[in-house]
NUDREN-677381 format. One record per residue (C-alpha): residue number from 1; residue in one letter; y negated, x negated, z. Coordinates in steps of 0.001 Angstrom, whole numbers. Layout:
BEGIN
{NUM,"A",{Y,X,Z}};
...
end
This chain:
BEGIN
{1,"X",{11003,-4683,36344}};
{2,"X",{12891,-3548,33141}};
{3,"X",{12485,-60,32194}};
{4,"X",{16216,1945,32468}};
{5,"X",{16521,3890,29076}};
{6,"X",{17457,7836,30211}};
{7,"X",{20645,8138,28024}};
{8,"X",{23815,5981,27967}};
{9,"X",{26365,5673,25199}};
{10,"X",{28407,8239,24393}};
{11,"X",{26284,10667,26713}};
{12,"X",{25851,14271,24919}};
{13,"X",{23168,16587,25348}};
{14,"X",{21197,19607,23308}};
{15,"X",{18129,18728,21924}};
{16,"X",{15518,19958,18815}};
{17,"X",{14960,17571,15798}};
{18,"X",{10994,16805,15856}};
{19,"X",{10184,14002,13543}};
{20,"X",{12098,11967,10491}};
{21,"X",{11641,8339,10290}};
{22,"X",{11099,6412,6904}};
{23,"X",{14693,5672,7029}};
{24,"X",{15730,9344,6963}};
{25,"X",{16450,9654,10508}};
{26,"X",{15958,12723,12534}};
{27,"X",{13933,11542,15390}};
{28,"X",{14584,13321,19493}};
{29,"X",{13281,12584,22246}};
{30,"X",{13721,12400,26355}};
{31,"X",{10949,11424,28448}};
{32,"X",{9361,10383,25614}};
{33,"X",{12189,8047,24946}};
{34,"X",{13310,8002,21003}};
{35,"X",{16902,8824,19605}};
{36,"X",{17260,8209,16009}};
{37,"X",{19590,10728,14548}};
{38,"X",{21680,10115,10990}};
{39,"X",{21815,13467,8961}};
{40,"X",{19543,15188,11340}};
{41,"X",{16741,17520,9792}};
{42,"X",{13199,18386,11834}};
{43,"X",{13381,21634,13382}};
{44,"X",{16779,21693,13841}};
{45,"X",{18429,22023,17017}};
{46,"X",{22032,19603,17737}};
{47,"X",{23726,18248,20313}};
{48,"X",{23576,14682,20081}};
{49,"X",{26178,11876,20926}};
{50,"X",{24666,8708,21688}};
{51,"X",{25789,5633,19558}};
{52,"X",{23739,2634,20510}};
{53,"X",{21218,2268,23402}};
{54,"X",{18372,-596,23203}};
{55,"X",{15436,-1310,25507}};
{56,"X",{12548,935,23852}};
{57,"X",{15023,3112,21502}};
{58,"X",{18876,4822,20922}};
{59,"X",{20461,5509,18296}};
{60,"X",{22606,8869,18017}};
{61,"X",{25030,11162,16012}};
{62,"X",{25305,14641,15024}};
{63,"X",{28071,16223,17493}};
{64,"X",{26953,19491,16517}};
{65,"X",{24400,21883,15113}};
{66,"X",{23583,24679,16954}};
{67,"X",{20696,25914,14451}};
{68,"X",{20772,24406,10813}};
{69,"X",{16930,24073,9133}};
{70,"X",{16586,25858,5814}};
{71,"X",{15205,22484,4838}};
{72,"X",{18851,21300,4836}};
{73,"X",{20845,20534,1909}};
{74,"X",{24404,21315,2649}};
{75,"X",{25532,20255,-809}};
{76,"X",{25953,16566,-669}};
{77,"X",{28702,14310,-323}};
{78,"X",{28796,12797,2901}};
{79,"X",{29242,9341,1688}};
{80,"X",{26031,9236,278}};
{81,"X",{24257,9675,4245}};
{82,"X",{27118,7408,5735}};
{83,"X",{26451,4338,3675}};
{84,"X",{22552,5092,2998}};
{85,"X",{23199,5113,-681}};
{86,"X",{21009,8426,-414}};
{87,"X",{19363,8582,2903}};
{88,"X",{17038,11993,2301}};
{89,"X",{20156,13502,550}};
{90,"X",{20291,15855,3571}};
{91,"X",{16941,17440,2788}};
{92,"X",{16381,19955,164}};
{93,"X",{14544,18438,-2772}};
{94,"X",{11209,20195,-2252}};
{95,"X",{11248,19076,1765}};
{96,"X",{12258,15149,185}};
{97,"X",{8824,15331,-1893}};
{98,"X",{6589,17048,998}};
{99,"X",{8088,14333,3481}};
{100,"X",{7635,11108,824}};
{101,"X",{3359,12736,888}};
{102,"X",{2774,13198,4458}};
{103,"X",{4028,9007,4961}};
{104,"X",{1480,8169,2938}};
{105,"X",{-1058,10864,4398}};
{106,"X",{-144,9595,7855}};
{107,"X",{-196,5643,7166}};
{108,"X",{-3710,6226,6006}};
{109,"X",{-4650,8778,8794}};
{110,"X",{-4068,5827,11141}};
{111,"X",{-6271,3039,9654}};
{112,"X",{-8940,6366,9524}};
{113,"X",{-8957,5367,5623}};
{114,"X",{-10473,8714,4181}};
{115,"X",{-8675,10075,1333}};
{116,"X",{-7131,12579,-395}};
{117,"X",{-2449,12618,-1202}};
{118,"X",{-1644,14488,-3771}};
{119,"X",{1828,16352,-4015}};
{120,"X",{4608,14154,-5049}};
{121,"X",{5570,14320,-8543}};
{122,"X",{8787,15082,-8820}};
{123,"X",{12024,15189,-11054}};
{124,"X",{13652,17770,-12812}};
{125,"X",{16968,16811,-11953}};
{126,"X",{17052,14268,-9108}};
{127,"X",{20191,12591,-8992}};
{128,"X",{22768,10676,-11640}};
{129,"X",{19183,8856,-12489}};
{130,"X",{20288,5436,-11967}};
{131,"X",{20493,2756,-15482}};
{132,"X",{21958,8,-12772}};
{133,"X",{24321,-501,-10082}};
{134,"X",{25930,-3023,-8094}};
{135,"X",{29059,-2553,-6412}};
{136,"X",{30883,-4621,-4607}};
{137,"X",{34589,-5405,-4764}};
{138,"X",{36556,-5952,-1691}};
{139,"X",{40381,-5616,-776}};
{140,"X",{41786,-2627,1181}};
{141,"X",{45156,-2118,1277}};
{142,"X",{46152,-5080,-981}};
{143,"X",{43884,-4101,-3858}};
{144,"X",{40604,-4764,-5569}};
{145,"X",{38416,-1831,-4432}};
{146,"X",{34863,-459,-5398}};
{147,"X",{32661,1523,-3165}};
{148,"X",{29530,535,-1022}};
{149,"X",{29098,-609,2938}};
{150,"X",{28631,1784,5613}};
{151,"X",{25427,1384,7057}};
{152,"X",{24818,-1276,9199}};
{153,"X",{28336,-2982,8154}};
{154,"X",{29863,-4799,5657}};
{155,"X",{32841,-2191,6068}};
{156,"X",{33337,-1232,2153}};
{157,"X",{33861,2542,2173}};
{158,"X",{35768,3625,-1092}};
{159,"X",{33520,5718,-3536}};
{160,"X",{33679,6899,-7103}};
{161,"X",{30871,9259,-7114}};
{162,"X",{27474,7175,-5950}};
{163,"X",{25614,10356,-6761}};
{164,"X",{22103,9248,-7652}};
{165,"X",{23619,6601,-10616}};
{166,"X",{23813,7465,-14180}};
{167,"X",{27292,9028,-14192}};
{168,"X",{28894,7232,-17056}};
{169,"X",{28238,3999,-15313}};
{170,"X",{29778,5764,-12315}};
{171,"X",{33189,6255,-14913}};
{172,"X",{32731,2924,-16232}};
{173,"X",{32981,1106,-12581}};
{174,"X",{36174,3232,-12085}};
{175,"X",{37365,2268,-15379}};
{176,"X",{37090,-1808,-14712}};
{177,"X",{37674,-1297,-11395}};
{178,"X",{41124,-368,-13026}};
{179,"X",{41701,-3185,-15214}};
{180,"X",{40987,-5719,-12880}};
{181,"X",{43767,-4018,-10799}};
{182,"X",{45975,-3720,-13558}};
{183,"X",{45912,-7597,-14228}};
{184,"X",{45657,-8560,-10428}};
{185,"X",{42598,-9906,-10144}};
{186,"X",{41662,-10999,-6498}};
{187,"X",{38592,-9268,-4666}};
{188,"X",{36031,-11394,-2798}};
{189,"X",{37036,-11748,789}};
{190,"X",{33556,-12797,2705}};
{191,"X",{35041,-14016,5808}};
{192,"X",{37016,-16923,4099}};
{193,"X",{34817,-16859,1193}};
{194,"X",{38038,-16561,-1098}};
{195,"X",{38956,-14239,-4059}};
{196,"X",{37303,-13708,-7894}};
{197,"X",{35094,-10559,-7794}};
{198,"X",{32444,-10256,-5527}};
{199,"X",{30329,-7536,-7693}};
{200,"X",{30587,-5647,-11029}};
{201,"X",{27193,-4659,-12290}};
{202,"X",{26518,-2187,-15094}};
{203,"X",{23574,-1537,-16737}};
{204,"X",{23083,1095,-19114}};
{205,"X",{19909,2090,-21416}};
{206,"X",{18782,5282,-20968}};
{207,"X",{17613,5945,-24529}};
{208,"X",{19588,3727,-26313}};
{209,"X",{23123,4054,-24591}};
{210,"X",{23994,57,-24590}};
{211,"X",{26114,-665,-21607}};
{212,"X",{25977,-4296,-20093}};
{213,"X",{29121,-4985,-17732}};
{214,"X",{28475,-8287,-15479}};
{215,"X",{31570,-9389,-13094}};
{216,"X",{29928,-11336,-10532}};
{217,"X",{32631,-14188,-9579}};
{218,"X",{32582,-16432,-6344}};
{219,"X",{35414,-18522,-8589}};
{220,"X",{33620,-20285,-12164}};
{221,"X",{36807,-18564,-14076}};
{222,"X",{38159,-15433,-14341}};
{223,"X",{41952,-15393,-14435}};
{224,"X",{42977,-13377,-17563}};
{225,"X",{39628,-12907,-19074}};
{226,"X",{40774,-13503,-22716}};
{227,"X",{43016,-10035,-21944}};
{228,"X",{40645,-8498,-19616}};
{229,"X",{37963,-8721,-22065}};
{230,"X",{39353,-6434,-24873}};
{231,"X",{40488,-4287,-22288}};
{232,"X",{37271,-3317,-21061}};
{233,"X",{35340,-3587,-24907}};
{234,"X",{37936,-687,-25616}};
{235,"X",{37813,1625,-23211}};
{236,"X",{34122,2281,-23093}};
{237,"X",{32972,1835,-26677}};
{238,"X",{29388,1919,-24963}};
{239,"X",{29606,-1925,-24366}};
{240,"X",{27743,-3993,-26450}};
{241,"X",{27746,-6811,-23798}};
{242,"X",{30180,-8137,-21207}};
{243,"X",{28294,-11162,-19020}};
{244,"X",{29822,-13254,-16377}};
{245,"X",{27710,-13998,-13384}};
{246,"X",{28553,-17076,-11310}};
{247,"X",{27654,-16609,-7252}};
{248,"X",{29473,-19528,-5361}};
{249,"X",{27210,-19530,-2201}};
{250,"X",{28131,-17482,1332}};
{251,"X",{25330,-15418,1242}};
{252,"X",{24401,-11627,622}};
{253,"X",{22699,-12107,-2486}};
{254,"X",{24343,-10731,-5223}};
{255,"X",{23676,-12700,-8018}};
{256,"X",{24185,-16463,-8751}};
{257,"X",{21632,-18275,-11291}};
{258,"X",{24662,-18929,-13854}};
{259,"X",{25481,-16864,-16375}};
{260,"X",{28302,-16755,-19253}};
{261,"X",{28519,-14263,-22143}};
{262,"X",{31858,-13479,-22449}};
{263,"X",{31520,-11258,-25294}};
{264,"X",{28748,-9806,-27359}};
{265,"X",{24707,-9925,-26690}};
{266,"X",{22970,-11777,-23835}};
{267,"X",{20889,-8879,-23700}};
{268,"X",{20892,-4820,-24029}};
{269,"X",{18206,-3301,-25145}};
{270,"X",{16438,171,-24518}};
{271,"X",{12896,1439,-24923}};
{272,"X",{9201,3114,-22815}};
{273,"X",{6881,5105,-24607}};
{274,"X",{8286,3693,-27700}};
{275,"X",{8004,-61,-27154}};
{276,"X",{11664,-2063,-27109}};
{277,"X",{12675,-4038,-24449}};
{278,"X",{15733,-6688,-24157}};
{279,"X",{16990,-6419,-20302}};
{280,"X",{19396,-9686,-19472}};
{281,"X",{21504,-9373,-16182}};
{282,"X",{18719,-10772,-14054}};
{283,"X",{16011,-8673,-15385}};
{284,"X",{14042,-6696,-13613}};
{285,"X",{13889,-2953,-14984}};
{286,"X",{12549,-15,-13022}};
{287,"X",{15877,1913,-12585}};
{288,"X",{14731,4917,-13167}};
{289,"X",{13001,5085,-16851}};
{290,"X",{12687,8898,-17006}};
{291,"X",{9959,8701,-14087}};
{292,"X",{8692,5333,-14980}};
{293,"X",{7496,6636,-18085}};
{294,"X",{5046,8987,-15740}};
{295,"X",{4694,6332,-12995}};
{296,"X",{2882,3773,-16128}};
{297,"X",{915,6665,-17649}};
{298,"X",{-341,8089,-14448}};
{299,"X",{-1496,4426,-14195}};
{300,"X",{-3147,4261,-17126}};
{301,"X",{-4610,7567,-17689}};
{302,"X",{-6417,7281,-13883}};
{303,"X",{-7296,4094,-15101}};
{304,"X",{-9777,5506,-17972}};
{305,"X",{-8982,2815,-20652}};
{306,"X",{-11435,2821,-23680}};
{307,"X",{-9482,401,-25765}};
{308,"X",{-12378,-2299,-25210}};
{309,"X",{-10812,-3723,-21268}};
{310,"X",{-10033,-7047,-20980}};
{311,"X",{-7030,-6477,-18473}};
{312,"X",{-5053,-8614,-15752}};
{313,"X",{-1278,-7505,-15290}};
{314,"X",{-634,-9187,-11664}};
{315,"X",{3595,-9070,-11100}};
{316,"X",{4671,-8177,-14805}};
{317,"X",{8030,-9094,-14993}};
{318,"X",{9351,-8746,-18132}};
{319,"X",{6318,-6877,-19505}};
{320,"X",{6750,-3364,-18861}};
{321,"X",{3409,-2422,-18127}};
{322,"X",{1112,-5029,-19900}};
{323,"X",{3630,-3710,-23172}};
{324,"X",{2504,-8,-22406}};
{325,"X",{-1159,-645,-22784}};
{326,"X",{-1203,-3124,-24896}};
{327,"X",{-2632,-474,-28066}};
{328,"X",{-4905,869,-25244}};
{329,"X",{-7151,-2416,-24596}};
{330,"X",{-8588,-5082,-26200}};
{331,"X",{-6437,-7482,-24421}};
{332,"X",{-3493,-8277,-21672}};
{333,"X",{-3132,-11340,-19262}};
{334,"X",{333,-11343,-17115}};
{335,"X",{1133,-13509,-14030}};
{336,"X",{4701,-13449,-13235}};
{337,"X",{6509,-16405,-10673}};
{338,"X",{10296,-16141,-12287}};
{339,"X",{10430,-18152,-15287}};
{340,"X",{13462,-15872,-16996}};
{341,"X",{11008,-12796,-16596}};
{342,"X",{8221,-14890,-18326}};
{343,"X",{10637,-15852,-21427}};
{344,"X",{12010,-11686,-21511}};
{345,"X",{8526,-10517,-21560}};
{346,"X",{7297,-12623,-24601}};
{347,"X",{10508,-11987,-25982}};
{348,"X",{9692,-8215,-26004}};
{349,"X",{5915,-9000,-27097}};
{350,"X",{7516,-10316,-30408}};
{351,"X",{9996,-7714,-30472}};
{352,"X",{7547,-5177,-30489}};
{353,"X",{5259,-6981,-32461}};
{354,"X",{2380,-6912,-29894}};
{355,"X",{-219,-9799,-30444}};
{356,"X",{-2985,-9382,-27668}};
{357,"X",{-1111,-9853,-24525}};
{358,"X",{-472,-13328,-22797}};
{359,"X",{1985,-14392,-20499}};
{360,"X",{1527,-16669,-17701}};
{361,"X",{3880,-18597,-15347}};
{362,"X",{3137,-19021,-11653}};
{363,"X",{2966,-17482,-8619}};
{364,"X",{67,-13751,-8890}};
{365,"X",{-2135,-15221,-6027}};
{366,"X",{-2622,-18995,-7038}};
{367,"X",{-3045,-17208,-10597}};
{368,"X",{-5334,-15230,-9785}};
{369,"X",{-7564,-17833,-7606}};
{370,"X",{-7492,-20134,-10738}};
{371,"X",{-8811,-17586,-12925}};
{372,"X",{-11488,-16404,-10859}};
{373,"X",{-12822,-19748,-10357}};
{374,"X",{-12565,-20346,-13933}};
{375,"X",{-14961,-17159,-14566}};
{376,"X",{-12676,-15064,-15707}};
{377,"X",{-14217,-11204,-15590}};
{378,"X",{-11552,-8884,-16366}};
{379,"X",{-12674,-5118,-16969}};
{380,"X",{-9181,-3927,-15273}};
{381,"X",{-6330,-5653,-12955}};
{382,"X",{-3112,-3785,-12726}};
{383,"X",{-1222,-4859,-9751}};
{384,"X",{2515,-3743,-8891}};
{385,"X",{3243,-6097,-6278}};
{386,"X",{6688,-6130,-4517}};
{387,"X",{7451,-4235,-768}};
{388,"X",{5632,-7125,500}};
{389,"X",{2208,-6051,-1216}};
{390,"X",{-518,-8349,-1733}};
{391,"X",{-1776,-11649,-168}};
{392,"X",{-5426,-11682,1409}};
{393,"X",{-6041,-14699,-1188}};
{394,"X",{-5281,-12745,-4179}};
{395,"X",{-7225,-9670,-3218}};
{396,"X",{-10143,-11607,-2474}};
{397,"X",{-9777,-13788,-5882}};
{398,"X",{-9622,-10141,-7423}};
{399,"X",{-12458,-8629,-5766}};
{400,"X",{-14959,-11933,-6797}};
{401,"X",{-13269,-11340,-10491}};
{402,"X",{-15592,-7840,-10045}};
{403,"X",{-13208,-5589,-12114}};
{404,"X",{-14796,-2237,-12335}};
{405,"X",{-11226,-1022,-11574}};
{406,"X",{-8346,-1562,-9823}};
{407,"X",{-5200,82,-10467}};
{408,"X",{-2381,-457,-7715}};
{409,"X",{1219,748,-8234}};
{410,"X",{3080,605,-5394}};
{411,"X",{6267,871,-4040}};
{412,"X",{5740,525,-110}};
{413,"X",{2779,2406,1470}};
{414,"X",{2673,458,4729}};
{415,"X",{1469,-2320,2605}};
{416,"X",{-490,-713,9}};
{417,"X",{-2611,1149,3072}};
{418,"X",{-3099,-2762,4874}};
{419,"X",{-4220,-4081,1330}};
{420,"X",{-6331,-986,1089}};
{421,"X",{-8242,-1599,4028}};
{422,"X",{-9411,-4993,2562}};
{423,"X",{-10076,-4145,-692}};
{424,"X",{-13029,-1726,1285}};
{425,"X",{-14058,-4381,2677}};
{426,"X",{-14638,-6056,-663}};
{427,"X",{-16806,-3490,-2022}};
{428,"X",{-14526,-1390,-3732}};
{429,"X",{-13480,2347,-2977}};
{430,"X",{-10475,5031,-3897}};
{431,"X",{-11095,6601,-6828}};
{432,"X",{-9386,10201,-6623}};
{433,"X",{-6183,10878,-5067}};
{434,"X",{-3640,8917,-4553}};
{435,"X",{-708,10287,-6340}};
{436,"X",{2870,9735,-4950}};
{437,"X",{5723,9559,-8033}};
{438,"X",{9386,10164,-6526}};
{439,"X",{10822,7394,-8325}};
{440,"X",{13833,7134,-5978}};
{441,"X",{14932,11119,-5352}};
{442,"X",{17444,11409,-2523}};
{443,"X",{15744,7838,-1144}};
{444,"X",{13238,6867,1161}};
{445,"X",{11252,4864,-1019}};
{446,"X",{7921,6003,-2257}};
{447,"X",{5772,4951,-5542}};
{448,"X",{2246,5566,-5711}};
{449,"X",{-644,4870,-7644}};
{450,"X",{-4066,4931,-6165}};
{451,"X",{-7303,3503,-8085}};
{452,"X",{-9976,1341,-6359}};
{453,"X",{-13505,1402,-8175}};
{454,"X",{-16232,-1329,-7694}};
{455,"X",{-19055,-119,-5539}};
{456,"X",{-22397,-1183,-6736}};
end
């Protein structure tokens, strides 16, 4: 017989705030029954209105609070929370850093994995951090209009202020947002698949101040463009590259495979720990360089390089981190699957005149199977896989490879614990603590690097 869930929508009651999901939920409960609460801090006591009621779950809403935490953070914009731009903006700073540690404390905890989290490293100033955003364009009352989707939706709510981007790239959306009104160009409509702008993108160097402004277009023209063009080049002298992106398919990716300078460079550039790199609108570019910086040398000082490693760079994009060592070892290999990240990260070898790194096309785990089986010994493999973590193949390819290290960066602990878990049973252990690095303030993500050493 089905269970019968003991709320109903719309029912209200008083409860206390116990737990916080990794989606920045507050978390009550009846009869053991969970109620996941938006802007809802543990310890706090609210009366809850209930949204949404599944089999096993609900989902609920802040009617009231009857007794705030001083964990809260009353000074945020509620936009931010409503449309999950900035999930943990609720929480104070220090409670955001605590809660991103005990995830990865707990995750392990569970598969009894022994080991050590150290505090989170933090930011100085954790928002306006951002060098990229895209924000959709859609039509409310009969013109183009930026902002993001309420959670859950695809109901654009109007914003200016996206809090955690770089702000002049929050001024320069505003400001083309404007001249694409000015010259009526149509927003994307989804539901008839109609209209010109689906997205405008902005990327922006941190260092080196070079803007890139990418309309992403459903249509393979942009009506006015040979006006729109010096419109936007001279109101943010920034721009050293306007791009358009072609997207023709019904789907919620944002960005098409085409691309058409419309004016200026292909490519901005901007630099890490020195080294140059040229980021093209498909690029992939931590988004936050300021804590990337000590994300990459956490990685490599807990890695204990001599300058004498022969080293495997599993996922290296365009060459971020294989770049950052390079003067540290004798030698780089890289293994990335997209084809434009292989060409931007020997692009940025050249640029930066770096001679003992390789690049290699192909997909990290059949990579890394060929290589073992070819005898390759590396000293060191890097790995900074995507939320998805690591396959069993390429862990056990990297294991027989007999690294004395390896040094994982990652950016989802649920998978980084599971890969964990076989890499023990491989014969290696954690070296040290792992060390969380907030590279997403006011988010629920969570970077980490932890260090596995070959047990003899």
């Amino acid at each position: 017989m089905k269970k019968k869930a003991p709320v109903v929508k719309n029912q209200e009651f008083d409860a206390e705030v116990i737990d916080l999901t990794y989606q920045g939920n507050g978390v009550v409960k009846v009869d053991d029954f969970p109620i996941f609460v938006t802007n809802a801090v543990p310890g706090e006591k609210i009366r809850v209105g209930i949204t949404k009621v599944a089999t096993n779950y609900a989902f609920g809403r802040v009617v009231k609070t009857l007794e705030a935490s001083p964990n809260r953070n009353n000074d945020v914009n509620s936009a931010a929370l409503t449309t999950g731009i900035a999930p943990l903006a609720h929480l104070k700073y220090d409670a955001q850093l605590k809660f991103k540690q005990q995830q990865i404390s707990e995750l392990f905890r569970k598969q009894h994995v022994d080991v050590n989290v150290a505090p989170t490293i933090g930011m100085e100033n954790p928002t306006g951090y951002r060098n990229k955003a895209q924000i959709p364009a859609r039509e409310i009352k009969g013109q183009l209009t930026t902002g993001f989707f309420r959670r859950g939706s695809h109901r654009l709510m109007p914003i200016e202020d996206f809090y955690i981007q770089d702000p002049e790239i929050d001024k320069a959306i505003v400001i083309i947002r404007d001249i694409l009104r000015k010259f009526h160009v149509a927003a994307y409509d989804e539901v008839h698949h109609k209209g010109v702008i689906r997205n405008i993108m902005v990327r922006r160097g941190y260092y080196s101040h070079e803007m890139m402004v990418v309309l992403v277009t459903r249509s393979k023209r942009i009506p006015g463009a040979n006006i729109i063009i010096p419109e936007i080049k001279n109101a943010l002298p920034e721009v050293t590259s306007i791009i358009q992106n072609v997207n023709q398919d019904k789907t919620n990716v944002i960005l098409g495979d085409v691309n058409h300078v419309l004016w200026g460079n292909k490519v901005i550039k901007d630099t890490l720990f020195d080294k140059t790199f040229a980021i093209g609108p498909n690029s992939f570019y931590q988004v936050n360089p300021q804590t990337t910086e000590v994300l990459y040398k956490l990685a490599a000082d807990k890695a204990e390089l001599t300058g004498d490693e022969t080293v495997i760079d599993a996922y290296s994009g365009i060459g971020t981190i294989s770049l950052t060592i390079a003067d540290k070892v004798k030698s780089v290999l890289g293994v990335e699957v997209v084809p434009a990240a292989i060409d931007d990260a020997k692009r940025n070898a050249d640029l930066n005149n770096v001679h003992n790194v390789k690049f290699e096309l192909g997909k990290a785990e059949e990579k890394m199977v060929a290589w073992q089986q070819d005898g390759l010994q590396p000293d060191v493999i890097f790995v900074d896989p995507p939320r998805k973590g690591l396959t069993p193949e390429l862990i056990d390819a990297a294991a027989k490879m007999a690294p004395k290290k390896i040094v994982y960066i990652s950016c989802n602990p649920a998978t980084l614990v599971r890969d964990i878990v076989q890499f023990e049973e491989n014969g290696y252990a954690i070296k040290g603590d792992v060390k969380p690095v907030d590279q997403f303030p006011q988010t629920t993500h969570i970077e980490s690097v932890t260090v596995l050493e070959r047990q003899n």
